[in-house]
C-alpha positions in Angstrom: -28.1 -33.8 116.4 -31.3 -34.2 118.6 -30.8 -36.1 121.7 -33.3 -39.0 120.6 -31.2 -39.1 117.8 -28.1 -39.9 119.7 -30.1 -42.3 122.3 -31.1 -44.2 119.2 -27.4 -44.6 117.6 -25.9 -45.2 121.2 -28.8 -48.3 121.4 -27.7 -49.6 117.9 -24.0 -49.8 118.3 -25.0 -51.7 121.8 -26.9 -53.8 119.7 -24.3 -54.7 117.2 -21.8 -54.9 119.6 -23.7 -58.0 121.5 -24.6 -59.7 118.2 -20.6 -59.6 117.1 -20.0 -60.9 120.4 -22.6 -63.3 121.0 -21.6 -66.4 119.2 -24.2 -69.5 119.7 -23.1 -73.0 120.6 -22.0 -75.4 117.6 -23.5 -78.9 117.7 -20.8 -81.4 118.3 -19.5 -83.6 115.5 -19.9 -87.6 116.4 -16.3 -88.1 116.7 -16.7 -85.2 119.9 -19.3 -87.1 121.0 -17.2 -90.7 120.8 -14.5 -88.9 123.0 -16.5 -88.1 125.9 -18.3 -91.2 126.6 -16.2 -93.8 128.3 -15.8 -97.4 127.1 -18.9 -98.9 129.0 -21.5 -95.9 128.2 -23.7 -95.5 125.6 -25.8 -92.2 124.6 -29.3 -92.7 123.4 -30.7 -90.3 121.1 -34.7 -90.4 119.9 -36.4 -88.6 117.2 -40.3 -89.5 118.0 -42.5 -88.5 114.8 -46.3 -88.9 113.7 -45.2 -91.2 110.6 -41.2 -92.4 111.6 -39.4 -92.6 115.1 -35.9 -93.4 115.4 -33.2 -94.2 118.0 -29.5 -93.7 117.7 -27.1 -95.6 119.5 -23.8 -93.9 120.2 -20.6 -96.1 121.6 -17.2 -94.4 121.6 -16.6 -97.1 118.4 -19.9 -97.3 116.6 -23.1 -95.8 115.8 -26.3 -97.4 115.0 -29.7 -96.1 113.3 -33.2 -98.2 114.1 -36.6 -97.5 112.9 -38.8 -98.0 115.9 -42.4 -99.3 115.1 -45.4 -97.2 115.3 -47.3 -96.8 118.1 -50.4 -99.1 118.0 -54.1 -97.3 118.3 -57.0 -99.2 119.7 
């Protein structure tokens, strides 16, 4: 075996080792969300888009969905 050869295995099996072990972070379901807010808070969450914007509104007991209104041009 030729030495670049065994440079190039040794970088592989680095390289799957970190992607076996890497693990990205998982969106939190809205019952999570619910839990960490306390009774008096609310969590405001936009989507702004050319055609549609919308707000969320997140209480630890309810959500809510509005369509904002498009923004006006002159």
């Amino acid at each position: 075996m030729l030495l670049g050869q065994l440079q190039f295995r040794n970088c592989c099996s680095l390289d799957d080792h970190y992607t076996q072990q890497s693990q990205y972070p998982q969106p939190l379901k809205l019952t999570q969300i619910q839990q960490q807010l306390d009774e008096d808070k609310l969590l405001l969450e936009l989507s702004l888009g050319e055609v549609h914007s919308y707000v969320w509104a997140v209480t630890p007991n309810s959500v809510n969905t509005y369509e904002l209104p498009l923004k006006k041009t002159n």
